[in-house]
C-alpha positions in Angstrom: 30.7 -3.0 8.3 31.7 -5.6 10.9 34.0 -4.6 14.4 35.8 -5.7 17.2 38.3 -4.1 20.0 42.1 -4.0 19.9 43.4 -2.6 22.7 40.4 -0.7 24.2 40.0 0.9 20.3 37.2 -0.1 18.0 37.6 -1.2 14.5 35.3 -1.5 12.0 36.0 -3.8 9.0 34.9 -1.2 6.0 33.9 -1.7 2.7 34.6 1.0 0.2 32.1 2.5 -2.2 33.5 1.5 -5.4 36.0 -0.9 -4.8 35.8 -4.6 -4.3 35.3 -6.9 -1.6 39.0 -7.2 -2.0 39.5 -3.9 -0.9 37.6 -3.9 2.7 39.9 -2.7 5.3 40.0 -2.6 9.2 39.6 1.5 10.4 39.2 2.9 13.6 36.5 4.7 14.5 38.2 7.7 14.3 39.3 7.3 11.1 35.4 7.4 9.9 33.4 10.4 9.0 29.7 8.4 8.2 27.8 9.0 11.4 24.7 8.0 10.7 25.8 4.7 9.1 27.3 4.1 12.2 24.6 4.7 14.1 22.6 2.5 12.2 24.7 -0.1 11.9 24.7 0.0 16.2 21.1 -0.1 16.0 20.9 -2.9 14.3 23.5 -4.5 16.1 21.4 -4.2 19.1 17.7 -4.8 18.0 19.4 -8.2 16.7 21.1 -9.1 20.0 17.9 -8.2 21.8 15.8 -10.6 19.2 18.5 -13.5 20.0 18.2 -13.1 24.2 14.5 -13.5 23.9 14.4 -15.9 21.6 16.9 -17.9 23.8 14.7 -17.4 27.0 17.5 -14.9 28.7 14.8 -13.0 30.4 10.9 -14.1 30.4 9.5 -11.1 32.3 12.3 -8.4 32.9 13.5 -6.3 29.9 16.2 -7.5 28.0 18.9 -5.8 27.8 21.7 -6.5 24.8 25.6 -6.0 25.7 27.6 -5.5 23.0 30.1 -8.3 22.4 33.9 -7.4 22.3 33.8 -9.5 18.7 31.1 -10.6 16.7 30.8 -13.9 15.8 30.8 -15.1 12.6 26.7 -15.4 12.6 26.1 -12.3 13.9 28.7 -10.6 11.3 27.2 -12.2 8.7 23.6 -11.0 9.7 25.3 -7.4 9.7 26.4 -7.9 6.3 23.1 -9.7 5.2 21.3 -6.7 6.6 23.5 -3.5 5.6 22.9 -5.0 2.0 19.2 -5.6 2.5 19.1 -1.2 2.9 20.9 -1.2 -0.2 18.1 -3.2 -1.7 15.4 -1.1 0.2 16.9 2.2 -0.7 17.0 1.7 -4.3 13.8 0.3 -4.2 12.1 3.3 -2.6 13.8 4.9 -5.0 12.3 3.7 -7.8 9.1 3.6 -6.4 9.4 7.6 -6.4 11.3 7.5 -9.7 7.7 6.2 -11.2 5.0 7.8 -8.7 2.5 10.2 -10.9 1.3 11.3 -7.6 2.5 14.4 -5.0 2.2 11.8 -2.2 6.4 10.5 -1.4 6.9 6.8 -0.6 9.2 5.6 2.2 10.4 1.7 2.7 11.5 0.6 6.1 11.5 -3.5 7.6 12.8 -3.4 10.8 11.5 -7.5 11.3 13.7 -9.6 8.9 16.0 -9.7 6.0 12.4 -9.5 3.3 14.1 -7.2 0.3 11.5 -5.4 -2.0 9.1 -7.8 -3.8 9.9 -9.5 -7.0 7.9 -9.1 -9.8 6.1 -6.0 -8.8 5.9 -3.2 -11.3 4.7 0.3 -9.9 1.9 1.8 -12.2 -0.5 4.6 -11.8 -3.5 4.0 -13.4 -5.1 1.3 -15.2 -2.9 -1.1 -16.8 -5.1 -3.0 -20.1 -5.3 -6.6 -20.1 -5.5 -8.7 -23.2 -9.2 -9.1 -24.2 -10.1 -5.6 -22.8 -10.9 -2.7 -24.5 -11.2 0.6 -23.1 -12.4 4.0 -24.9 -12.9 7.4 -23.5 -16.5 7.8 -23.1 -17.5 11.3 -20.9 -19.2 13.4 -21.0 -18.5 17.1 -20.1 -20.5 19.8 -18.4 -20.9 23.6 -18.8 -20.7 24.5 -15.8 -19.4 28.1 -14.3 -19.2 27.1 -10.7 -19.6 23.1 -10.4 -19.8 23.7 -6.6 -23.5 25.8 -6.8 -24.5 24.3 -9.6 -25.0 20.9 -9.1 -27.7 19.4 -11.1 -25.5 20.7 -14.2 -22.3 19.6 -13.2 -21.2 15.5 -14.1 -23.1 13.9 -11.2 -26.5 15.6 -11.9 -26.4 14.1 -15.8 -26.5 11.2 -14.6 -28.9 11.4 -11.7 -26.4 12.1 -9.0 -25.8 14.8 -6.8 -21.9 16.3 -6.3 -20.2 14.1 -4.0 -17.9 16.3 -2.0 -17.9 19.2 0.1 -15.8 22.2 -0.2 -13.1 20.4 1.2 -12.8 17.5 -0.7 -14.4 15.3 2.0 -16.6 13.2 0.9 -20.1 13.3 1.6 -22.6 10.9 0.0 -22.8 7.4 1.8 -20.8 4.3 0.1 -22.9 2.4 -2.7 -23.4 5.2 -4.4 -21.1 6.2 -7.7 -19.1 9.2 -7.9 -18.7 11.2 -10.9 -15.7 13.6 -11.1 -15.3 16.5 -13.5 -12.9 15.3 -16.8 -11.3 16.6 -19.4 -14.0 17.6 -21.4 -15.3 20.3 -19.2 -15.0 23.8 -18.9 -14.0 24.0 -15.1 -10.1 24.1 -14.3 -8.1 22.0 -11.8 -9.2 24.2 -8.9 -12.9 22.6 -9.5 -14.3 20.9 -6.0 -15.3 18.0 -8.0 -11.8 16.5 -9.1 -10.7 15.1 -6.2 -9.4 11.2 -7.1 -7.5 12.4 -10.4 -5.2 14.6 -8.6 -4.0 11.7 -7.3 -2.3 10.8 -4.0 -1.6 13.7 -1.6 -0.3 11.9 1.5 3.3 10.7 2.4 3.2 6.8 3.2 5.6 4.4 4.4 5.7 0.7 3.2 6.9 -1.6 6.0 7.4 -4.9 6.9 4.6 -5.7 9.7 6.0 -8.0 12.9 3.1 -10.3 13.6 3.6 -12.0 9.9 1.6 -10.1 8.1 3.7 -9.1 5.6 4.3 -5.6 4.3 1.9 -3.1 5.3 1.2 0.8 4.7 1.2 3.6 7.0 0.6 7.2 6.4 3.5 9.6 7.7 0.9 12.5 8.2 -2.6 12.9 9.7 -5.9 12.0 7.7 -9.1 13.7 7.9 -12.3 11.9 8.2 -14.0 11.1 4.9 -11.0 12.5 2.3 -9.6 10.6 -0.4 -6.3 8.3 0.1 -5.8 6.2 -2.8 -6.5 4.2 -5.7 -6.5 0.6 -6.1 -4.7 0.1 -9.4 -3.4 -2.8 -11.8 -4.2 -4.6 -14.7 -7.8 -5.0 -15.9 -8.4 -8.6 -16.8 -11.5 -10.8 -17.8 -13.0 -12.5 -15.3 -12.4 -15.5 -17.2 -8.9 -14.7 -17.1 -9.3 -13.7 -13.1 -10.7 -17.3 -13.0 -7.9 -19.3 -14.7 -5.0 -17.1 -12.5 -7.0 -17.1 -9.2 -6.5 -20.9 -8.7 -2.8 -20.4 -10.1 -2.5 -17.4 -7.1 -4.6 -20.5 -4.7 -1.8 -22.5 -5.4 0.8 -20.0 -4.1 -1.0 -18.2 -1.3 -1.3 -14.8 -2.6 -3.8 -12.8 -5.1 -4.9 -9.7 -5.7 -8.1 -10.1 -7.4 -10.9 -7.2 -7.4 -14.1 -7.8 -9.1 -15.5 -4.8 -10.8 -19.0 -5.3 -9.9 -20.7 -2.0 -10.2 -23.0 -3.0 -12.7 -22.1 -6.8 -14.2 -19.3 -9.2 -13.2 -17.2 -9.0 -16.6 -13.4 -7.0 -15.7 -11.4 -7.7 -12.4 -8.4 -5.7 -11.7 -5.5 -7.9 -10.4 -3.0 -6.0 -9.0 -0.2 -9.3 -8.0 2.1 -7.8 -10.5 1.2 -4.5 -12.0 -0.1 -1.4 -9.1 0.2 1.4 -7.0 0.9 1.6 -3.2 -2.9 -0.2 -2.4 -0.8 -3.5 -3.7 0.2 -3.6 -0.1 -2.4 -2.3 2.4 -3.6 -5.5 4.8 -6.7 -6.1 5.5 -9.0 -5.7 9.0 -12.2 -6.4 10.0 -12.2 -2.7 11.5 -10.6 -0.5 8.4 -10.0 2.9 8.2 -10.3 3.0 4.8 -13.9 3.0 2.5 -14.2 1.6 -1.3 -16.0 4.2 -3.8 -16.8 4.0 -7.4 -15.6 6.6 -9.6 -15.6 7.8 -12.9 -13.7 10.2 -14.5 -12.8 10.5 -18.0 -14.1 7.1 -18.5 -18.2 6.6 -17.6 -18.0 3.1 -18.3 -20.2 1.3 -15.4 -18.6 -1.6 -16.3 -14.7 -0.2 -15.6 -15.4 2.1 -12.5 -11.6 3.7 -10.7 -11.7 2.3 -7.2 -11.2 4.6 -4.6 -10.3 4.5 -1.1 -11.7 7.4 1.3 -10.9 7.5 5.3 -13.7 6.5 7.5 -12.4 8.4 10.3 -9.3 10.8 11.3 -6.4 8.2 11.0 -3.0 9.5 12.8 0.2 9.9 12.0 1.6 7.0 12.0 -1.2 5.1 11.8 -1.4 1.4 9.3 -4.0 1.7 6.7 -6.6 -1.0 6.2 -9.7 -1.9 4.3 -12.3 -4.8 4.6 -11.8 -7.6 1.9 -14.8 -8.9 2.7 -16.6 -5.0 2.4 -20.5 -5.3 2.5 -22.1 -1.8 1.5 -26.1 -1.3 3.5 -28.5 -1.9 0.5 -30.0 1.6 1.1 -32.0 1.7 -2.1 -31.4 0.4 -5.8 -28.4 2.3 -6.4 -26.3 1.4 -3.7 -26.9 -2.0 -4.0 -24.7 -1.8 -7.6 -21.5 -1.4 -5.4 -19.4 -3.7 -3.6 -22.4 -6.4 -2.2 -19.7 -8.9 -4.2 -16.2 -7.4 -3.1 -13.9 -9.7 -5.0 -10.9 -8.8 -3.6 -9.1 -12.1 -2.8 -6.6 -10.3 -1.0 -4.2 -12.8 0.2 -5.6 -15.9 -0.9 -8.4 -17.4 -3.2 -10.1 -16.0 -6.3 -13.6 -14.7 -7.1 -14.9 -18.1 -7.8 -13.2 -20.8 -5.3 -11.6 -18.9 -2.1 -10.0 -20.9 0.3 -9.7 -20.6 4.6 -7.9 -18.0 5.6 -6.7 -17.3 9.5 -7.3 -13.3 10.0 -4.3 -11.7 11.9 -5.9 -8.4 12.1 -6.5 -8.2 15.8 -9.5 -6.3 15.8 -12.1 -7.1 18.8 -14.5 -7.3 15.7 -12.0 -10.1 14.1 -14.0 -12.4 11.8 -11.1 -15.1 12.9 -11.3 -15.7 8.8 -10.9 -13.6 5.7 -12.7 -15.9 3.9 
């Protein structure tokens, strides 16, 4: 949709659903009946003419203001075109994304920065995708429990040692390092059970968008978080860390990775989330994070293959960008907690467990290590 004035009238070069570029036509805005198109399209119009005054120096301290030309010129329409088809793009992406989510939690997609379309070569999964050279079997155990929530030392976490990890709320409550062990499908307690918490999967509404100090894409949550409840899973493909090795220096060589070490017990599996994951593929990382890493197992007790789970370290607000520490250290308490995360091998935008590279940190914490790695 591009415009210009004739004779104190707008019109607005259309392009038809359906028909080819053949087919566009000149309307007046009378003629058209899609409001809120329009109203993006104007907002757009103006956020780029703002971006062009500053850029061009048109006002250093007061607040530009962005007139709307009589015509558009030939770069400007071209951006308008370049950006209503970028939507299209983004639309259909968010769609898809929702099309394949396991999880109550809906996924929005907004950049309001540049002309970035969704991510190629990105496959939205929601669990555990198995690598060549992995082999994964279910392996829990179930317990007998009548109310998990009073009796603890029965339930999963007391067979192996543990004590319940949440309250009645969800929240979590034992300190990072130690494991988690969720009720499964091999026990006698229902869906209602306190202790299944990370398998029901995603609750919140999050919004993927393009961050404007070069980041890249970032995630937000649309709704408030409590302290201390579970946000997500980080998901992909579980690899060898020979394998993580050999596609770590390929990921060096282009400037992104997603490589987490699974650590909990020995360094063997790494989950590598560049092409195959959930919503975590995109949440940045800062030195100050709102988000926590747990160990959890479920249906599979396999210290070697624990779920990853993210849990808020304090309220986060509507509105608010999600984060977690690549470089997460967990307080060596006692022998236990030590198991968990004193090797986080996330390479997160760079590097791989074995050779990482430099790294300027943009997340402008006053905490800011400078460098991720």
């Amino acid at each position: 949709m591009v415009f210009f004035y004739l004779q104190e009238e707008e019109l607005y070069l259309v392009k038809w659903k359906g028909y080819p570029d053949s087919d566009c036509s000149w309307e007046p805005r009378r003629h058209l009946r899609c409001f809120n198109l329009l109203r993006q399209f104007h907002r757009d119009l103006e956020r780029e003419l703002l971006r062009r005054a500053k850029a061009a120096g048109t006002s250093s301290n007061k607040k530009v203001v962005a007139r709307c030309p009589r015509r558009l010129d030939f770069s400007l329409s071209h951006y308008m075109v370049l950006k209503a088809k970028q939507r299209q793009r983004l639309r259909l992406w968010e769609q898809q994304l929702n099309s394949k989510r396991a999880h109550p939690g809906f996924i929005t997609v907004e950049n309001e920065v540049d002309l970035e379309g969704p991510p190629k070569d990105f496959v939205y999964i929601n669990e555990y995708r198995v690598g060549e050279g992995v082999s994964i079997t279910t392996s829990a155990k179930g317990c007998k429990c009548r109310d998990c929530f009073t009796d603890e030392r029965g339930c999963c976490p007391g067979g192996f040692q543990h004590r319940l990890a949440y309250n009645g709320e969800g929240q979590v409550i034992v300190k990072p390092g130690f494991p988690i062990y969720e009720c499964n499908s091999l026990c006698r307690c229902g869906p209602s059970c306190p202790n299944r918490v990370v398998q029901k999967g995603i609750q919140y509404n999050f919004c993927i968008f393009r961050t404007p100090d070069g980041r890249g894409w970032g995630v937000r949550t649309l709704e408030k978080i409590r302290k201390n409840s579970f946000v997500m899973e980080y998901v992909g493909e579980i690899i060898t860390s020979d394998e993580a090795e050999r596609r770590g220096q390929i990921y060096d060589r282009q400037g992104a990775t997603y490589l987490f070490d699974l650590d909990y017990v020995e360094d063997i599996y790494t989950v590598d989330a560049a092409h195959y994951g959930n919503i975590s593929h995109f949440v940045n990382h800062s030195c100050k994070p709102n988000l926590q890493v747990y160990n959890v197992f479920i249906d599979n007790q396999d210290e070697r293959l624990p779920r990853i789970a993210f849990f808020a370290t304090r309220t986060i607000r509507t509105g608010e960008e999600l984060t977690f520490d690549y470089r997460m250290q967990v307080d060596p308490v006692d022998v236990e907690s030590t198991k968990m995360d004193t090797n986080f091998g996330l390479a997160g935008l760079t590097g791989s467990p074995k050779k990482r590279i430099h790294v300027e940190c943009k997340c402008g914490a006053n905490s800011c290590r400078k460098y991720l790695f």
